[in-house]
N, C-alpha and C positions, 0 to 999 in steps of 0.2 A: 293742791296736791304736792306733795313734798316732794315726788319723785317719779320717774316712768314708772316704776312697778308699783304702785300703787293707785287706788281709784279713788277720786275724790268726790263729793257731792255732785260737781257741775256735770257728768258724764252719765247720774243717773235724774237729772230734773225732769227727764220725762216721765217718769212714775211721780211728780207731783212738785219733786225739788225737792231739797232737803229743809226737816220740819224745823219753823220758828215757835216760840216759844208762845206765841200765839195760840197758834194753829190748835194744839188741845187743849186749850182753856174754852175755843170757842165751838169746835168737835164735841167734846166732853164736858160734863157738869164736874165739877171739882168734889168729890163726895168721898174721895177713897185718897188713903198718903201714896198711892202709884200714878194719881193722878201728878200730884204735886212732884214726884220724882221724875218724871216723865218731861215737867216742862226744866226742872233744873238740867235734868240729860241732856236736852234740848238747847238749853244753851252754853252749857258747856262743849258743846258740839260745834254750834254756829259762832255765838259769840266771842267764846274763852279759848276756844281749838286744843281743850285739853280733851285730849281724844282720849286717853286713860281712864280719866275721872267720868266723862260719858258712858262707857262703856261698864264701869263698875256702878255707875249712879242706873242703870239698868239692870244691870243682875239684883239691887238690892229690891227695885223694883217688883219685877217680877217675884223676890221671894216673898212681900210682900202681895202678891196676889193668891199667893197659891190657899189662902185662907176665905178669899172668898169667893162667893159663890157664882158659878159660870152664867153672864148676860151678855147682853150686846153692847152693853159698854166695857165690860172687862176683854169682850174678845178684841174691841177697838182700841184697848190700852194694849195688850200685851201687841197685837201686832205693829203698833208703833213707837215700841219699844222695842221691836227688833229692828226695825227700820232704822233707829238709832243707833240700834249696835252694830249693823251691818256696817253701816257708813263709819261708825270710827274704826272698826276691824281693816276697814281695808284702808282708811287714813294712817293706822300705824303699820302699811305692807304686812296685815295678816290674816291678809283673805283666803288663805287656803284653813282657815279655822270659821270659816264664815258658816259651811254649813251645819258640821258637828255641832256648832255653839246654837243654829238656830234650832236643832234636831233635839237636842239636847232639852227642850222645853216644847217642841209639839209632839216628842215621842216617833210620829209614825209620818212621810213624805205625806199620805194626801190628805193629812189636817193641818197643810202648811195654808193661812191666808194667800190669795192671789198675788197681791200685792209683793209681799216677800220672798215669794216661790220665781219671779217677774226681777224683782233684785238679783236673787240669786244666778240666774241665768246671766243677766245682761253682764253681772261681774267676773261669772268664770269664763265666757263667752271673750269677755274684754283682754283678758289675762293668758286667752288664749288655754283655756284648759275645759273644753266645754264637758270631755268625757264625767269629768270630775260631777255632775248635776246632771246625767243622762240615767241613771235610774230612778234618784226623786222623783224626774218632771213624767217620765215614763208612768209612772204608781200615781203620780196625783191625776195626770188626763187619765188614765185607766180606772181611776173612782167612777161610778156611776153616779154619787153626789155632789162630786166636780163638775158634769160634763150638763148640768145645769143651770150651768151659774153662767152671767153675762160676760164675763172674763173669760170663759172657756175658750172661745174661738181666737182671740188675742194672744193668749198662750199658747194654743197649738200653732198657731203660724208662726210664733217667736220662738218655740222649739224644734218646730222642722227648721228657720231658718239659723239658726243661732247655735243649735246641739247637731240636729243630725247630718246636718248638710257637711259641714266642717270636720267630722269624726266619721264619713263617709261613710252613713249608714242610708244608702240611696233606696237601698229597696224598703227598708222603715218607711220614710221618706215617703213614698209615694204610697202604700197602704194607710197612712194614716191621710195623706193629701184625700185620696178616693172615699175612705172609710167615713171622715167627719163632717156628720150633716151641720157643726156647725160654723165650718168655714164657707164662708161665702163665695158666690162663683167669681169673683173680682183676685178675693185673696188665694182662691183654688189653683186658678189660671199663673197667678204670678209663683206661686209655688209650683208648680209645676213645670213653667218654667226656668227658673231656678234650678232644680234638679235635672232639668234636659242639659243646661248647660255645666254640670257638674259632671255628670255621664259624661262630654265629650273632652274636658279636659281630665279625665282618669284614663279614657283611654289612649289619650296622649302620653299622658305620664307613664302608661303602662308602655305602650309603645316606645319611648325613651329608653323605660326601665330593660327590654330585652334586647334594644341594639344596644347599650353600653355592655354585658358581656361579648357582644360580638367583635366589637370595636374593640377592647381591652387583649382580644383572642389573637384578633390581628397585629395589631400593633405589638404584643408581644413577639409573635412569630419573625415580623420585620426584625424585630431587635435580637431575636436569638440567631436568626441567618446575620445579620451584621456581625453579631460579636463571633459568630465563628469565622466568616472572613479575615475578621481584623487578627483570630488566632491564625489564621494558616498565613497569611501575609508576614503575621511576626514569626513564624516559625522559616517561614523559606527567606525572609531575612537574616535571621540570625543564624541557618544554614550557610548562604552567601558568606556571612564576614566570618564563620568561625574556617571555611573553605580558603577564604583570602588570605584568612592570618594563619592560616594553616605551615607546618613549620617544610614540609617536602615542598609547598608553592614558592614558599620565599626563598626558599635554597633555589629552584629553578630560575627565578624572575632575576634574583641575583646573579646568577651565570651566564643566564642572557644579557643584563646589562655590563658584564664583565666583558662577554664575550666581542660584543659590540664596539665596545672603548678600542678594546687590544686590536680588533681591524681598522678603525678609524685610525688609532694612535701611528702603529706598523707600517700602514699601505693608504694613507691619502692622498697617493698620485694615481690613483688606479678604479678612478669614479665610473667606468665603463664595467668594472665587474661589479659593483655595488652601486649602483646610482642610486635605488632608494637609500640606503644607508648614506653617504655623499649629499643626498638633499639634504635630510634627514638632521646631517651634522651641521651642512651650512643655515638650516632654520634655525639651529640653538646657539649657533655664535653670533645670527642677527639678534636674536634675544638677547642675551649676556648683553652685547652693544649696547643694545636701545637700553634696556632695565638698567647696565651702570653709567649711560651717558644719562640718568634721570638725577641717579642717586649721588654722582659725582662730577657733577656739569662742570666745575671749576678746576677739576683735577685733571680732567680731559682735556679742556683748554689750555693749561701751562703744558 
């Protein structure tokens, strides 16, 4: 596989593995030139890895049948020639053209062979796209001359588990679990469980899903009461300093420290009518001391 987003042969060998060039020589009698294009497809596939030339060494194929006449070996040729073109579709990452292309030649879902109907699933399934093959696989178990065939119950349980479960079609899901007598009570039971366990992680997810608007509710509300705190906090702040710098405050603050000086300066013999003012003084002249016996240690000394 060249890359994550592509499906390579090895992911789908459990439908048979991807065909050698073998494989319909010894299937098929070689009687028709689709035969013969079918094994060149084939190993252009396996061999050559030219996924291109695979792919069109099929379409020629196929034009190549449409002349003759419908058996059971043509129906065995064309289905393994789609098989071939499934696998290099998705080898050149284009598998979202996997089922037009296959439709595009059986015309209608429930005359898609098992086989390819079984590809198609496990591919979109892989890809994570199961919706994209949930009305096909629907229309083909929905045949009455589908629900016949040995492959029938293999399918139904590889589309309840594979399409509906995953595009959470539960209640599908268990109508068809109940409905088909041709799932076995083994594969009933493990379907069934399967879908009990998908019930309870939706209702988890659901439950998630309705407290995170509640949580998003609150959590806003915290942050709208914060951010208006923080505006009234800025506002009786910048109240405060536009108050301080206010021009009548600083005229007063200044008259006071005028005032202050001129009774120190005047009357410092008279610490008994102003002793605070008196402390007051002698605390800022220990200051002045200390802070220029820091700054002028040398100067003080001479």
């Amino acid at each position: 596989m060249k890359s994550d987003t592509s499906t390579s042969a090895v992911p789908l060998k459990g439908l048979g593995g991807p065909l050698r060039s073998s494989e319909p020589a010894r299937a098929l009698p070689a009687v028709t030139p689709a035969v013969h294009l079918l094994e060149e497809a084939s190993d252009l596939l396996v061999v050559h890895l030219d996924f291109p030339a695979a792919l069109e060494t099929c379409e020629r194929a196929w034009q190549s049948l449409t002349e003759e006449p419908s058996s059971g070996t043509v129906l065995e040729v064309k289905c393994s020639l789609c098989v071939v073109g499934i696998q290099a579709l998705a080898e050149m990452n284009r598998w979202r053209e996997v089922l037009p292309w296959v439709l595009q030649y059986y015309q209608v879902p429930e005359k898609l062979p098992p086989r390819v109907l079984e590809l198609c699933i496990l591919l979109y399934s892989k890809m994570r796209e199961p919706g994209a093959v949930l009305d096909v696989a629907d229309a083909w178990l929905q045949d009455p001359d589908n629900q016949g065939l040995p492959e029938y119950g293999s399918l139904a349980e590889l589309h309840l588990l594979r399409v509906l479960l995953p595009s959470g079609r539960l209640s599908e899901a268990e109508e068809l679990a109940a409905g088909s007598s041709a799932l076995s009570e083994e594969q009933r039971v493990g379907v069934l469980q399967a879908i009990q366990a998908a019930r309870k992680r939706q209702r988890v997810q659901e439950t998630l899903n309705s407290q995170e608007p509640q949580k998003l509710s609150q959590e806003g509300s915290f942050s709208r009461k914060l951010l208006s705190l923080l505006m009234l906090l800025r506002r009786l702040w910048g109240s405060a300093v536009s108050h301080l710098l206010s021009q009548p405050f600083r005229k007063g603050l200044l008259a006071a420290l005028i005032l202050c000086l001129l009774v120190l300066r005047f009357d410092p013999a008279a610490p008994s009518s102003l002793p605070f003012l008196y402390q007051l003084a002698q605390l800022l002249r220990r200051i002045q001391k200390a802070t220029l016996s820091r700054l002028y240690p040398l100067a003080l000394q001479d």
